[in-house]
N, C-alpha and C positions, 0 to 999 in steps of 0.2 A: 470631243476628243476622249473622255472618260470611255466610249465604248470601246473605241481603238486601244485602251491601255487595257481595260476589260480583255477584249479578247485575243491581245500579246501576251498578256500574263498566265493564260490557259493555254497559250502555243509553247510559253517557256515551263510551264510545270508540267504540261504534258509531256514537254522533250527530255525533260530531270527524272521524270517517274518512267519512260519508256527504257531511258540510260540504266536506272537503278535496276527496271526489271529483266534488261539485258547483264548487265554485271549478275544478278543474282542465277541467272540461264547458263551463263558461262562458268558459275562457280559450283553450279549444281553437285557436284562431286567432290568438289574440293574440301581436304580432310579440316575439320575447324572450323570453316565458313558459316558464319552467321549471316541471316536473309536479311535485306536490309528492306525497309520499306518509307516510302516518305509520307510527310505530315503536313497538310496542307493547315492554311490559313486566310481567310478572307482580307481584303486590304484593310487599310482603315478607310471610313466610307465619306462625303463632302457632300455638301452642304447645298443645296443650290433651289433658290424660289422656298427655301422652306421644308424642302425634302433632301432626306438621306441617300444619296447615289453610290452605289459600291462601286468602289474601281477595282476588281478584280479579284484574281488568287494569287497568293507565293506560295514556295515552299519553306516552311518553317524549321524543317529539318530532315537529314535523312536518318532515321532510329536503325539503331543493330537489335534486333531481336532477341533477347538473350534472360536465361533467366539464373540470375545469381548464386542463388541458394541450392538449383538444382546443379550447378557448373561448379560449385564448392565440392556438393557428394559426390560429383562424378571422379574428380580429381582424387579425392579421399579413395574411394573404388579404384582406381588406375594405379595409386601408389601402393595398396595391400595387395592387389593383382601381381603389381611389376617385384613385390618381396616373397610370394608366395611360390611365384612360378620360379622364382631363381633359385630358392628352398629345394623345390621340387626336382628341381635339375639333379642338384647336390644331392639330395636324399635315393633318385633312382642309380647312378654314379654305383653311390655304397652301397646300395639294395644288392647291384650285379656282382657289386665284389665278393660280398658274403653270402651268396646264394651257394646251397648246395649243389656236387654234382660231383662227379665222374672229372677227376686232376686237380679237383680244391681243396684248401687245407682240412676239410672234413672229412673226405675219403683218405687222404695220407693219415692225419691223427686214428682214423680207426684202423686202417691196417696198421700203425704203428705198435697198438695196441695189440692189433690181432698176430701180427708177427712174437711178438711174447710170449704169448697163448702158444702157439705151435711150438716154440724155441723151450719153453718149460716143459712140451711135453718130450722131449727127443734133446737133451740138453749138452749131449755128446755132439751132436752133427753142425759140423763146419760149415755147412749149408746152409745153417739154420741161422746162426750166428752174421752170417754174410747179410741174408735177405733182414733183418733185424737191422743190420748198421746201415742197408741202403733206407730201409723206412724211414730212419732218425734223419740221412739229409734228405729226403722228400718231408719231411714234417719241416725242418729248418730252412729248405728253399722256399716251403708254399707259407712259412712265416714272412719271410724274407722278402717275396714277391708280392703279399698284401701290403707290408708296410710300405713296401714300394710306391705298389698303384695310391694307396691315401697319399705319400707323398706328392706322388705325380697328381693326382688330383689338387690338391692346394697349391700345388703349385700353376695347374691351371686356370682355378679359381684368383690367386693372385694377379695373373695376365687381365684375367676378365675385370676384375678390382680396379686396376689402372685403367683398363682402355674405358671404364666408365666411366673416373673419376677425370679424364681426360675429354672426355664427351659432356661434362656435368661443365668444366671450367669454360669447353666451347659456347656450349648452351646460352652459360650464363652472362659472358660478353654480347653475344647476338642480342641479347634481352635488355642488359643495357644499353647497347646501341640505338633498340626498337624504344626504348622508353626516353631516350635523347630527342629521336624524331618526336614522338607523341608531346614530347614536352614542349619544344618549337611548336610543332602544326596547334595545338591547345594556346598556346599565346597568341598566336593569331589569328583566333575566335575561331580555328574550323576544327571539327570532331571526324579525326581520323582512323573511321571504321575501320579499312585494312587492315590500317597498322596495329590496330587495337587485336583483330582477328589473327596476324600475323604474333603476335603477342604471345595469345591465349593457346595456337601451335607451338609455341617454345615453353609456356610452361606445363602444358599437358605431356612434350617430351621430359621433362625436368620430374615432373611429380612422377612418372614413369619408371624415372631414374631414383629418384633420392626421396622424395617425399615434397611436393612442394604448393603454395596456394599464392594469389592476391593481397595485397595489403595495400592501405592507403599510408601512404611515408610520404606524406609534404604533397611537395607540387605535383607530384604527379603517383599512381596508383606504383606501389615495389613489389618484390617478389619475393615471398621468404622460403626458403631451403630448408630442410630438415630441423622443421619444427619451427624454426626461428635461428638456428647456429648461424644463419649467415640471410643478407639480406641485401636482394638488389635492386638497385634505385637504377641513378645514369650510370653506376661505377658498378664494377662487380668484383667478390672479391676472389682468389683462385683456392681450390679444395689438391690438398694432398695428402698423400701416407706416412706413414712410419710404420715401423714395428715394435713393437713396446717389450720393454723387458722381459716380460713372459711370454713372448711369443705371437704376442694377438697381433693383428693388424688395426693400425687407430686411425682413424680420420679427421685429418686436420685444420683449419681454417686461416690464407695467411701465413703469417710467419708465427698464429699464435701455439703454444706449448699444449692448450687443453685439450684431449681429446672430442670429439664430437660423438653426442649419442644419438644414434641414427635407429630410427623402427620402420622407417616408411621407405617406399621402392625397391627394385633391383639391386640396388646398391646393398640395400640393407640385409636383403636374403644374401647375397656371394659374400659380403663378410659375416653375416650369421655362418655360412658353410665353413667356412675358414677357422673362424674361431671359436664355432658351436661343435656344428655336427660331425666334421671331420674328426676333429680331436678328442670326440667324445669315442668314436670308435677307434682313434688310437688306440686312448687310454682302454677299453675291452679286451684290445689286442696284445696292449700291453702292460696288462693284470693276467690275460692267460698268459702268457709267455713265458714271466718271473713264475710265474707261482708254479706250470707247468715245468721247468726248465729247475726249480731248486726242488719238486718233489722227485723224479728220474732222476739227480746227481744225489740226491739224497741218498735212495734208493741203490742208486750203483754201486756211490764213493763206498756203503757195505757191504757188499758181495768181492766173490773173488771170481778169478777167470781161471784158465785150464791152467797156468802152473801155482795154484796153492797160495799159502801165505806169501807174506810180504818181509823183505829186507829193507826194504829205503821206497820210501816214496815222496814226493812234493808236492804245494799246493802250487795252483795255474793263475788261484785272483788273488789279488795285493790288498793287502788291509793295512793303511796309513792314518793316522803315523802308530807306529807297533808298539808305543808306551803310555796310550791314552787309554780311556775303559773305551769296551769295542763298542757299546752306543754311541758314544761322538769319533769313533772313526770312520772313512771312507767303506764302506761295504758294499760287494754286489749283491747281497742277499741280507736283509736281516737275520740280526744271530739273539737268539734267544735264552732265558735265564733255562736250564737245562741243564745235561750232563752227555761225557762224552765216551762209551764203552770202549775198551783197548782191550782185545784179549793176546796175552802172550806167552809163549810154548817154547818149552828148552827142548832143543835138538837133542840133545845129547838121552835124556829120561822121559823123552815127550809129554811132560808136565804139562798140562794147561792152564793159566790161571789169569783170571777176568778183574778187569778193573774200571773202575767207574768214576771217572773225571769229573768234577763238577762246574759249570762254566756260570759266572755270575756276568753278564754285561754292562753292569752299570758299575761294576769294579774291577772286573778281569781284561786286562789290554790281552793283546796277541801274544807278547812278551811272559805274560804272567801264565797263558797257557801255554806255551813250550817251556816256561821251567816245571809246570805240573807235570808233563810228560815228557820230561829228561831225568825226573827225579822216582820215576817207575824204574824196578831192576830189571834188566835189558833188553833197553829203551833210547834211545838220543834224540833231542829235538832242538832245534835251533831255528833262531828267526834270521834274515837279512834286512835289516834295517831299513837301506834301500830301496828293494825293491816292494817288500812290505810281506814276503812268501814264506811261509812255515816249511823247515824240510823235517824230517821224521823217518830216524833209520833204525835198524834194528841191532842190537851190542854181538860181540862174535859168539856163536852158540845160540841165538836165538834168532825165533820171527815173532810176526804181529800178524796182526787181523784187525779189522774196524767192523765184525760183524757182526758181535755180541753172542756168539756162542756160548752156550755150558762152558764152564771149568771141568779140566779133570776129578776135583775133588772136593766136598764143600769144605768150607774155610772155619776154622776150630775159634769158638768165642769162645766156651770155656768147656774143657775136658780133662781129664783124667784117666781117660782110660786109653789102650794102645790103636783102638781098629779107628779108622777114618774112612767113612761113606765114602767111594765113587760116583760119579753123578756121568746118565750117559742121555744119549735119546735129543730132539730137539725141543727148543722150547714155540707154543704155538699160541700160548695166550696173548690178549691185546694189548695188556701194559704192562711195563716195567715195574720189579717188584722185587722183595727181598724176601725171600722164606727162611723158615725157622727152624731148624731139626732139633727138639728135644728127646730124650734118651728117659725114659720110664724102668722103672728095674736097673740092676746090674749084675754082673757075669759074664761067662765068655759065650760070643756071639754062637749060634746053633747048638750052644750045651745047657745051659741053664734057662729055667721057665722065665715067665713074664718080662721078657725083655724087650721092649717095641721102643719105635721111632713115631713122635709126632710128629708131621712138617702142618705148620701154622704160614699163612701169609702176612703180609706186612699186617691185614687188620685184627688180626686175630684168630681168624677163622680155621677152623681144622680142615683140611684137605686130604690127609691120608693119616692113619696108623699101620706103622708096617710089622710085623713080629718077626723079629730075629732071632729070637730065644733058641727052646729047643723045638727040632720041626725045621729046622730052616738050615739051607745048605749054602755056607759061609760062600759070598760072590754072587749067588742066583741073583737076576732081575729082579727088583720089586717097584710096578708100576707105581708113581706116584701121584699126576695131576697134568694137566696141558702139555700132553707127550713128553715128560719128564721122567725118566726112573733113574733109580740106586738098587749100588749092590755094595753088602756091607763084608767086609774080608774079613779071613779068621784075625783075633783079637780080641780084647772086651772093652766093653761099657757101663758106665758107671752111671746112676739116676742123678739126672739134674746135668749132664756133657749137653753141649749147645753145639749147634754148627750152623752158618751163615748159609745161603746158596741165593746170590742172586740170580735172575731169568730177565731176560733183556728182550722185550718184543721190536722196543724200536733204540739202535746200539749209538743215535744222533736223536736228542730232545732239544736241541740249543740252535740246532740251523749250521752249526760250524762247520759241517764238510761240504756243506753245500754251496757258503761263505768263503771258506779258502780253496774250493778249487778242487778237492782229494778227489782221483781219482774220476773226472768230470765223465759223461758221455757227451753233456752236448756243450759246447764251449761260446762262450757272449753270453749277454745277459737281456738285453732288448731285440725286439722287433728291428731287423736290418743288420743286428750283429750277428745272429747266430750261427754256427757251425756243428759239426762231429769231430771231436777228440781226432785229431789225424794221426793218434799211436796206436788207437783201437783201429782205422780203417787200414793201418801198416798189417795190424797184425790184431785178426778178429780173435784170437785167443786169448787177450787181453782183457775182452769183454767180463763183467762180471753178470755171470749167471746164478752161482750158485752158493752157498753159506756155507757151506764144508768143504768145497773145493774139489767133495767126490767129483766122478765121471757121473754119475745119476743123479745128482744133486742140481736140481732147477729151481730152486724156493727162491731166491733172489728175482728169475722172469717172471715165477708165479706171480710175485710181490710188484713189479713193474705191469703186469699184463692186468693185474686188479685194480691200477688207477685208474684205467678207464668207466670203473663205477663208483670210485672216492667221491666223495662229495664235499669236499673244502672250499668252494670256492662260492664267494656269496653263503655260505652255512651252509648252504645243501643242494648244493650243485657241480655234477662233474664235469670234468674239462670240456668233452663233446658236447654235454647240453648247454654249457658257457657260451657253447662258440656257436650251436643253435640259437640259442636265446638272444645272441648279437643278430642272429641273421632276422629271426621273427621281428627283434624291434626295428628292423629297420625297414622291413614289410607294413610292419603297421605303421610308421612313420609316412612312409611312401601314402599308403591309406587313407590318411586322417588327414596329408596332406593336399592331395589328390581331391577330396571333398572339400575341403577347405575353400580349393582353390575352385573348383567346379560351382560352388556357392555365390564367391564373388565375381566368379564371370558372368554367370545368370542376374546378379543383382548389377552389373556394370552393363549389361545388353540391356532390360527395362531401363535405367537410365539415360543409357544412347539414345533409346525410344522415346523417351520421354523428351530429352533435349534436343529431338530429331523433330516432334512433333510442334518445338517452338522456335528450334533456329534453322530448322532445315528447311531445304527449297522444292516445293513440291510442283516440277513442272507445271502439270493441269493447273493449278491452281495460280500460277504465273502468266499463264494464256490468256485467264479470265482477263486478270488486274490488264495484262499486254492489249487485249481486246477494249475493253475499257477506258483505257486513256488514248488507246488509236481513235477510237469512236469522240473521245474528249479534241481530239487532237482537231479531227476533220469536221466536229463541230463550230470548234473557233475557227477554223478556217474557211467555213462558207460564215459565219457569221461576219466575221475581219471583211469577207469579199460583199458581201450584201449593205455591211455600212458604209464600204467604201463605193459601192453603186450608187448609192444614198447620197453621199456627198458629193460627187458627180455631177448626180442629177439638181442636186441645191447648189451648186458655181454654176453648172449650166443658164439657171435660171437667173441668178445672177447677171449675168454675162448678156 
């Protein structure tokens, strides 16, 4: 009888090993499947006459082919794959938005620029002025329409955030489901391959997703989530969002408050995009924006347009609350320690004469500067409390200017004698400064010798001596320094007469018109608010072109058309190469990313390989093993037939 179990137990392990090697045939393809192969064992063997008789084979087990350590780094590889490639999404996104070309904010910001240029040189033509205020909203639309698309981008990215984090809670139920069964079939002494295989498909999509590996948790193998935040056994727990005070997106575990710190998967690049990279080129777009947006109001709020000085004007942005120092009030622009030039001119004698406000921010409210310039002779300024707006009119008989103009005349610190310098010409130097006129000699101007004017600047330094004495035709021009001259009238001077002459390059040191609003060209303050002043687009004669308010006077566009090679922004960089310099990093982002990710795809393919070469099912070589145990099969079955001939013939003889 021993033979007869001998070779039933080689018809029953040949029929286990034919089964396996058909399941492995039919799973050939299947994404995850581990080959499984069986593991044979001889009986235990009995005793008879003295001698050891085998009774046959079992099957000992069926083994999943699988190799641990290499199925760790693969998952490692699949979760930096599945963050890099969602990186990359995000990062070509904003590559296309800031790429140069033909209708992006880079072709509007330079004709913005170049419309100036032309508008300074022809400063009279209405033309000019028109094509100049459409460029300001093509520069303000193609602000407006980037901040848009990065909106629209996060906001797409947020969709994708959810439908993952909804795919991550699915996942993760499946997995405990699968590790319920595994945990039953394991109690009942039997090792369920499948479900095991069926497993290792839900955490290869998870680490995909989020980041995720194996772990031994108790009775049976769990699965941990982004790093460890979260871990599933038979229960799993659910993954959701918030938005956090600042804006991020957080990811939550549960009902618990901590956010989760996530570096691994898909998951982790679309909120890197969200809370990294997008808002990182916000914030580019809106640092040029402000900074672009308060140097052109800067700029403008001092010039004048075709009709001349000013009677009354307002400011457009509210500085709240109006009796605090202006650093802890609301501002759209920082306002800086500085000074603020008013120059003002009586109709009646067309006197002109220059004054220079001093603005301290850490002590001066809004309040404290309209009494400084209410308390200038005629001059009115008042604040509204409410609304938080400076108004600023001019007394009957007079106007204003905010453009820092020469004075008619320089300003008497100490004299004695009857003649007072004239002061004409523009001032062209780069900084603000207060020059000196001292009087050497005395006598009357063009009669008597040795009579000259020193003018000294603030440091001391000598800039001109001019001779007045005799020789010199009381009134004539006498150049002095940075397109500056005097003419001295008949009268005399006495040695040791002093006279003031401030020279204003720039007539706003402090940010303050830029800060209230005076005079705006572009109106908002961020990326999505901006606009053009719509009393300049009513009526482009309102524009400020020019410093003197001539018909030929463009020094103002000059001054606007020369931002475009200012370099304030980062120390030394202009607006255009700001807004290149956005576009290159985000090229080389794309770049580095791009390899990054080409790295661990290369390094994820050897490992498929690798893990292919131990759990995967190589037809041919199934043929063999298939060959083999058929051969196994239909050996015990002429042997089964041959012992049972055998026995036959021994009852025969019996009988």
């Amino acid at each position: 009888m021993s033979s007869l179990n001998s070779a039933l137990s080689a018809l029953r392990v040949s029929q286990r090993a034919l089964q396996t090697i058909g399941n492995n045939i039919a799973n050939a393809s299947t994404p995850g499947y581990h080959r499984q192969r069986i593991e044979l064992a001889d009986r235990r063997p009995v005793i008879l006459g003295g001698l050891s008789i085998g009774q046959g084979v079992d099957v000992s087990r069926i083994q999943r082919l699988r190799n641990d350590a290499l199925e760790r780094t693969l998952l490692r590889t699949t979760s930096d794959t599945g963050r890099l490639s969602a990186s990359l999404e995000t990062l070509r996104q904003v590559e296309s938005l800031f790429t140069p070309g033909t209708g992006t904010l880079h072709a509007s910001l330079q004709d913005f620029f170049n419309q100036w240029e032309l508008l300074a040189a022809q400063p009279q033509e209405g033309v000019r002025r028109q094509e100049v205020l459409q460029s300001a909203v093509a520069v303000a639309d193609g602000i407006n329409s980037l901040s848009g698309s990065l909106t629209q981008l996060k906001f797409g990215l947020k969709e994708e955030i959810d439908a993952a984090v909804d795919e991550v809670n699915r996942l993760s139920e499946s997995a405990a489901g699968l590790n319920r069964e595994i945990q039953l079939a394991e109690a009942r002494g039997v090792t369920p391959n499948d479900l095991y295989d069926q497993r290792d498909r839900v955490v290869t999509q998870l680490a995909e997703l989020i980041g995720a590996d194996l772990i031994d948790a108790g009775a049976t193998q769990g699965i941990r989530l982004a790093g460890g935040e979260s871990v599933i056994t038979t229960r799993a727990q659910s993954l959701r969002t918030a938005v956090g005070p600042n804006g991020y997106i957080e990811l939550l575990v549960g009902e618990g408050t901590e956010p989760v710190s996530l570096s691994d998967g898909r998951l982790a690049g679309l909120i890197e995009g969200y809370n990294g990279i997008v808002p990182d080129f916000e914030s580019h777009l809106d640092h040029l924006t402000t900074n672009f947006v308060a140097a052109v109001n800067t700029i403008h709020a001092s010039g004048l347009g075709a009709t001349g000085d000013l009677t009354i004007i307002g400011s457009t942005r509210s500085i709240l609350p109006t009796n605090v120092p202006l650093k802890d009030a609301e501002t759209d622009f920082p306002i800086e320690a500085g000074e603020l030039s008013i120059g003002l001119t009586n109709t009646t004698t067309g006197e002109r004469t220059l004054h220079r406000v001093p603005i301290d921010p850490s002590v001066d409210s809004l309040e404290d500067l309209a009494s400084a310039l209410d308390g200038l002779d005629g001059l009115a300024a008042q604040v509204d409390t409410q609304s938080g707006r400076l108004a600023i009119s001019a007394e009957s008989g007079w106007t204003f200017d905010l453009t820092g103009g020469l004075p008619s005349h320089a300003a008497v610190d100490t004299a004695t004698g009857t003649s007072l310098p004239e002061v004409s010409g523009q001032y062209l130097g780069d900084v603000n400064d207060e020059w000196t006129l001292t009087v050497t000699g005395s006598g009357t101007v063009g009669q008597d010798d040795d009579i000259a004017i020193e003018v000294r600047d603030s440091a001391g330094s000598l800039l001109a001596t001019l001779p007045v004495g005799q020789g010199y035709a009381p009134g004539d021009v006498l150049a002095v320094a940075e397109g500056v001259s005097l003419r001295v009238p008949v009268g005399t001077l006495n040695d040791g007469d002093t006279f003031r002459l401030p020279v204003i390059a720039d007539p706003d040191t402090s940010g303050a018109l830029a800060a209230l609003g005076v005079n705006d060209l572009f109106t908002g303050t961020r990326p999505g608010t901006l606009g053009v002043n719509r009393a300049l687009l009513e009526d482009s004669s309102r524009l400020s072109v020019s410093q003197s308010g001539g018909a030929g006077d463009g020094r103002i566009a000059t001054r606007l058309a020369a931002l475009s090679e200012q370099t304030g922004l980062n120390g030394n960089t202009s607006f255009s190469e700001y807004l290149a310099r956005a576009s290159g990093d985000a090229g080389v982002f794309v770049s580095h990313a791009e390899d990054d990710l080409a790295a661990m795809t290369q390094l994820s393919e050897q490992l498929t390989a690798e893990r292919e070469s131990v759990s995967g099912v190589n037809p041919d070589e199934e043929l063999v093993h298939m060959l083999e145990f058929q051969r196994m099969f239909q050996t015990a079955a002429r042997f089964l037939s041959s012992v049972n001939e055998t026995l036959d013939e021994v009852l025969g003889l019996v009988r």
